[in-house]
Each structure stands twice: as structure tokens, then as C-alpha cells.
Phi, psi and omega in degrees: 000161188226135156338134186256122180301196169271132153209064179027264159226058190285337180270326158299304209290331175288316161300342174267344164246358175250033212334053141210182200275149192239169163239117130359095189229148187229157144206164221271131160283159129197218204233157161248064265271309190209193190069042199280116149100003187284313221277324163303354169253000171090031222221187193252150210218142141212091158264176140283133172284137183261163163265052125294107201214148177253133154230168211225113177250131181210141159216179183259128195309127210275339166205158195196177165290117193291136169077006176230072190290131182271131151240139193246149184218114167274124211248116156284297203315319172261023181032053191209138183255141163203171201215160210233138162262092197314347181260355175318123163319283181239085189285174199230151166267160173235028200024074194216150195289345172280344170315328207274311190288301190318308192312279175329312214271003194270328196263335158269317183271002168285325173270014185137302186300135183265085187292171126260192168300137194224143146231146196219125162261145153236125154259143159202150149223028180301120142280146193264170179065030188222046181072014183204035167056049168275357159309296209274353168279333175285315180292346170283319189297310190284321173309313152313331154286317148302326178311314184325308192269351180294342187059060165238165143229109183308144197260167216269336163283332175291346193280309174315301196290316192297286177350284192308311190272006152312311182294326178301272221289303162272311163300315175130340202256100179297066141326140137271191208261011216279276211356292172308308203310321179276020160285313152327293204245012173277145206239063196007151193049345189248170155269168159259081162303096170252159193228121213282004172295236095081315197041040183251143193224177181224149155249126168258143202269170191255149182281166189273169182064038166238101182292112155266119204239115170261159171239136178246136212267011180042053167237136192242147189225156162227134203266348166273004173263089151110254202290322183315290238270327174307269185347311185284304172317291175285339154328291177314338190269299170318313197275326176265006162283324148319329181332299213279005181218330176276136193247161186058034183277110159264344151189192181300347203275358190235025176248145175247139183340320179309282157301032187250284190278351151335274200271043167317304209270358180257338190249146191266167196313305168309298160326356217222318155293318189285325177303314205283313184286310182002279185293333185296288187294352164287278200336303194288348173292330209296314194303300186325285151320346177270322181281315161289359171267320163260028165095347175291086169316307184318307169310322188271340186297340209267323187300298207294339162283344173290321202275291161352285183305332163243047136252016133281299198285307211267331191270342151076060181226016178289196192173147164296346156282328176287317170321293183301331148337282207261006118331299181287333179279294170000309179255024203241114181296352189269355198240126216230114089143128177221141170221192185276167157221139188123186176270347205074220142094317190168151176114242207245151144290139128273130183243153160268130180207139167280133224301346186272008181226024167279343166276015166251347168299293210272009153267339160290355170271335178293266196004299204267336192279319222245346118352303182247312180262354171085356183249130151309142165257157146267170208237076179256093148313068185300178169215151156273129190248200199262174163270206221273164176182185182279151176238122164233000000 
């Protein structure tokens, strides 16, 4: 069980419209330090959970249509209810923020679990479209909330994995695992080196007197339409033409930047770029750990701007406001480190900054940013938080 925050009246506000008392579940938004575009190639990852949590107040419905059980869902962010007939033959997604629930009780109840008539309030302070998994955080939260009411309990990689595959399956978005997994397993104060083969992970710890700070370049993206799922594909396009030469090849994860540019003439120029940020950025999560486990700041600054420039030139998944975003941190003397965070396309930078400078950090980026692109950004003063769990 986890300590209970402040949450204002989320157990009255459920109770007033679904009128009886719920239990509570929360998981984490969160960020990414290094590892971009890795985790569906097997590859190495190290993010972090913020303290942005979408929660989920749930019970069981005191009345509903006999022999039809319903789960009804209430979203306050979007101020809208809608409802599932948990017996549907072929339910459909509806390229809609309830696919993530529908998607999870579809996934859960194919492993066992027996939903009944159900009622679910969602709170978030995730933002969305911005690069920082409020998808995978509604989706732990609420699958840990339904579980809940089936009377199993799921161990928490299986929870993780049951996520991924609602968004791969119903939604449509070929994710990788890290987003749940660190929804799971994240841990205040540290990022999560996961290794996304293996699914074996370390927690590293974060240095003291350092801040995370996201910018939001407020350009909204949607990641199960077009480039996300185009990216994978040509990975995948990229690994069988490597086949023929690489022996025991099974993803990117098991090609090195070397043999990359070896078997050039073998990849056509976009495969070849897409080959290229892959392997350069699993190497830099490895540098990248090493480097925050003895303190070399200099060191993660350099890797995390390495990353940035290739996942603009070779992975092509940037946008000129995240340039200019991550441009500007740069040049900011306070700041160890900034890339893009996310799928891309659009949403936030991660900065590292030191902590006695952030409100001057984040004025000079309102500043430079609304300058050069004519739009206010928002400014979210993160902490690293714990992963997902029950709140009483």
C-alpha cells in the first residue's frame, strides 16, 4: 500500500455520482532520460516516473441491466461518460481516451479475470499529447483497478505487459514495454535501466541537487496514427535485410553501430538512418548509466544532446519547436543536460537543471520559446516518483 497524498475529494466526488465508496489506485506519467525509439527494438531504456499520476476510483456498480454486465466511466479531464457492455462480441476501438480502459478490461478478462458491472472516476494531471505516457499511466491505473475488483492479484510485470499489449492490440499503437513498465516500477528518487529483452532492470540513482524539468512545446501529436507505428516497421524492414548477413539476428538490438555502417550498401538510405539512430542510442543508454552511477554530469549532458540530434537527422522524429526547445537549454549555463522526450513529433523536452536554477531556467525558455515560435510553453517542475499502486 502507498502512503495517501492529498487528493482532494476524489472519494466524495465518486461517491456523489456513483453513490457508493471506491478504492482507489494511482500510476505514474513519466519521462525519459535517454533511450528513445529503443524499447520495440529490445533494446535499452532509462526513464523515469514523475509525480503526474492519473487516478482511478473504482467499485462495484450498485445497479446496472441484469445479465448485462456494464463498466461505466467517468473521465473529469474530459468531462464525459461512457460505457462498455463488458459482453460485447467484437468490441472496436474508437479512437478515443476510453479505448485505453476498454482496451486493459479486454486484456484482462482473456487472462481470467471476471469483470462485473463496474463504476470508474479518472482524475489525471498527466498532460496529454506531450510526450510523458498519460496513455500508459491510465492504463496501469485503471487495469490495477479492475483487477482489483476480480479478486486476483496480478504481479505487476504481468500488469505491465497486459498494458502493452491493449495499446499493440486494441488501440492500434505498436508501443514498446517501457512506458508501463516504469508505471509499475518506478522509484522516487532513481530512473530505471531496463533491458527491453530481458525485461531485467537496476534502479539508478539520480544526482542530488538536480531537477527535472519538462517544456512543453504544446504541438500535440497522436502516437497510434502514422509515424510511431511507420518507425517500427522500418526497423523491422532494416533487421531483414541485415538477416542475410548478421547471423541470429532478431532486432536492432543485436546490431552494433559498426555493422551498421559495415552493411551500408545493403540498407537503402532511410533504413539505414533508422538502423543507425537505434544502435548509436542503445550504446549511449549504457554510457549514460555509468555515467550517472560515478557523477559524470558532462558526461550524460553530452550523451543526452547526442541523442537529440539523432533522433532529429537519422530517426526523423523531432519537429522545430522541440529543436528550438532543446536548443535553448543548451545554451542555458544551469542546465546538464536537454533532448526531446517521447515518440515525438511534438510534446516536451527533458532537462536536467540545477536546482538552485530552475526558475530561471524555465524563464528563460518561456522567454526564448515564445520568441522564436510566437506560443507560450508550459513549464512542469517534476520530482521523481514511486510506481503504481493502491492509495488508502
Amino acid at each position: 500500500m502507498i502512503a495517501a497524498p492529498v487528493l482532494d475529494d476524489i472519494h466524495v466526488a465518486f461517491e456523489r455520482r456513483f453513490g457508493s465508496r471506491p478504492r482507489v489506485f494511482r500510476a505514474p506519467g513519466r519521462t525519459n532520460l535517454i533511450g528513445e525509439h529503443t524499447d520495440y527494438n529490445d533494446g535499452f531504456v532509462l526513464p523515469v516516473a514523475i509525480d503526474r499520476q492519473t487516478t482511478v476510483a473504482i467499485a462495484p456498480a450498485r445497479i446496472g441491466p441484469p445479465g448485462k454486465p456494464t463498466l461505466r466511466v467517468h473521465s473529469e479531464q474530459f468531462v464525459e461518460t461512457v460505457e462498455f457492455d463488458l459482453r460485447a462480441a467484437s468490441p472496436s476501438p474508437r479512437g478515443h481516451w476510453s479505448d485505453y480502459v476498454r482496451g486493459v478490461s479486454l486484456m484482462l478478462e482473456k487472462s481470467g479475470c471476471v469483470i462485473g458491472a463496474t463504476d470508474m472516476l479518472i482524475r489525471s494531471d498527466v498532460p496529454m499529447g506531450a510526450g510523458v505516457s498519460s496513455s500508459a499511466s491510465l492504463e496501469v491505473a485503471a487495469a490495477m483497478a479492475l483487477a482489483s475488483l476480480s479478486g486476483r492479484e496480478i504481479p505487476r510485470l504481468d500488469l505491465a505487459r497486459m498494458c502493452q499489449r491493449a495499446e499493440n492490440e486494441f488501440v492500434g499503437a505498436r508501443c514498446g514495454i517501457m512506458d508501463q513498465f516504469v508505471a509499475c516500477f518506478g522509484c522516487a528518487g532513481h530512473a530505471v535501466f531496463l533491458d527491453c529483452r530481458s525485461l531485467e532492470y537496476a534502479l539508478v540513482a539520480l544526482p542530488p541537487g538536480v531537477k527535472l524539468v519538462l517544456c512543453n512545446t504544446m504541438v500535440k501529436h497522436e502516437i497510434a496514427a502514422g509515424e510511431y507505428n511507420a518507425r517500427r516497421s522500418e526497423c523491422e524492414s532494416a533487421v531483414k535485410l541485415l538477416a542475410s548477413v548478421i547471423p541470429c539476428l532478431r532486432a536492432l538490438r543485436d546490431v552494433t553501430p559498426a555493422q551498421v555502417d559495415q552493411y551500408r550498401e545493403l540498407l537503402p538510405g532511410t533504413l539505414f538512418r533508422r538502423a543507425k539512430h537505434v544502435t548509436t542510442e542503445n550504446a549511449r543508454v549504457l554510457q549514460a548509466r555509468v555515467a550517472l552511477e560515478s557523477g559524470n554530469l558532462s558526461e550524460v549532458s553530452r550523451l543526452m544532446k547526442q541523442s537529440h540530434e539523432s533522433l532529429r537527422d537519422d530517426y526523423e522524429v523531432s519537429c522545430r519547436e522541440l529543436d528550438v526547445m532543446a536548443e535553448l537549454a543548451w545554451k542555458f549555463e544551469g542546465c546538464l543536460g536537454a533532448r526531446m522526450t517521447g515518440g515525438g513529433f511534438g510534446g516536451c523536452t527533458i532537462n536536467l537543471v540545477h536546482a538552485s536554477k530552475t526558475e530561471q531556467f524555465g524563464e528563460h525558455m518561456k522567454a526564448g520559446y515564445e520568441v522564436a515560435i510566437g506560443r507560450s510553453p508550459e513549464i512542469y517542475y517534476c520530482e521523481s516518483a514511486g510506481g503504481a499502486g493502491e492509495i488508502v
